[in-house]
Every structure is written in C-alpha cells, then in structure tokens.
C-alpha positions as CSV (number, residue, x, y, z in Angstrom):
1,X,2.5,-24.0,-5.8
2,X,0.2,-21.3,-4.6
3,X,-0.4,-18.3,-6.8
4,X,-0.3,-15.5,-5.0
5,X,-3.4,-13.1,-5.3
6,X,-3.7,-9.4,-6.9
7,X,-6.3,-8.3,-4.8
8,X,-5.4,-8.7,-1.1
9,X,-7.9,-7.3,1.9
10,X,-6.6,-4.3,4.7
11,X,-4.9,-7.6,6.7
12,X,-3.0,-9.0,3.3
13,X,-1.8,-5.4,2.3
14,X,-0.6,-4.8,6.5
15,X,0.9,-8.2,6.8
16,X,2.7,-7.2,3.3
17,X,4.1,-3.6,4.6
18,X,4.6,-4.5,8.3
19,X,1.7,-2.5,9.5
20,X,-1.4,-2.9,12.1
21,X,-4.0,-3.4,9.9
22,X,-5.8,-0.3,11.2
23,X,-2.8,1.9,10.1
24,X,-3.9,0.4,6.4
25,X,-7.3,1.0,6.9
26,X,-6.5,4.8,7.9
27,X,-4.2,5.3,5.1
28,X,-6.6,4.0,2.6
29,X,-9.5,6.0,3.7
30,X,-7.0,9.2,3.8
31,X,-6.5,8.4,0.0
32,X,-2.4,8.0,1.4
33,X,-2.3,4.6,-0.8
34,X,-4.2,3.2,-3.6
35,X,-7.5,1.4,-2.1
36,X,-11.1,0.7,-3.7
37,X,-14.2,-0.3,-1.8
38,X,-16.0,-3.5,-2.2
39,X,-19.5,-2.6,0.3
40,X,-17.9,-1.7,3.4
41,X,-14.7,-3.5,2.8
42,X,-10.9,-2.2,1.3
43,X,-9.4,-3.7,-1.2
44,X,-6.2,-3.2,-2.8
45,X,-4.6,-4.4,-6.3
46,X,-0.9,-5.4,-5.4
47,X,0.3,-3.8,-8.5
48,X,-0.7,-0.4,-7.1
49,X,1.0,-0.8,-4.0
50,X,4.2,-2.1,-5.7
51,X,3.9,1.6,-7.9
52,X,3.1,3.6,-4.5
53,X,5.9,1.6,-2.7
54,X,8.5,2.1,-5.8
55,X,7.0,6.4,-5.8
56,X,8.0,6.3,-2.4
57,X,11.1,5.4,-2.3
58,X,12.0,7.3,-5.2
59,X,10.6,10.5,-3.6
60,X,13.2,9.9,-0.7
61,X,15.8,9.1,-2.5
62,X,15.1,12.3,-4.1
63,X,14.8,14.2,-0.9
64,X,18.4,12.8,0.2
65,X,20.3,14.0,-2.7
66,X,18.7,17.2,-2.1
67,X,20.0,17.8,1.2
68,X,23.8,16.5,0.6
C-alpha cells in the first residue's frame, strides 16, 4: 500500500488538478492557491488545496444560485 504524501511539489499538485505544471507555478506565485517555498522550490500541503478546491466550488455554486 503506498501512503500518499501531504506535501506534493508544482508537478504532484498539476498532475492532481489537470494542469501544466507552469499554470501551478503561476498560480502559486500569484498567491491564487495555497503554496510555501522551500529555497527556490513550491510546495503545497494537500489539505490546503482540498480547502481551496472545496472554497471554489462553493463560491460557484454560490454565483449560480445568484443568477437563476
């Protein structure tokens, strides 16, 4: 059984939300998802993006009701 990790790196998090990795590394850099630097490199906790993922969806959801 492989235990899956809580910190992934910009390729993990992009393979994760079917994204180039660069698109990952912009958004992180732009503060549009929850990052940290380790040196030079990102690094994201997977709980975070589970929240920001969850807050994003929720937003839209509200956004829908709000124009029907």
């Amino acid at each position: 059984m492989t235990k899956e990790r809580e910190i992934m790196n910009t390729k993990e998090v992009a393979e994760y939300l079917h994204l180039h990795p660069l698109t990952v590394h912009r958004y992180a850099r732009e503060g549009k998802i929850p990052a940290f630097k380790i040196g030079t490199d990102w690094r994201f906790h997977k709980k975070y993006i589970e929240q920001w993922i969850r807050q994003k969806l929720t937003s839209e959801q509200r956004k829908k009701k709000d124009t029907i």
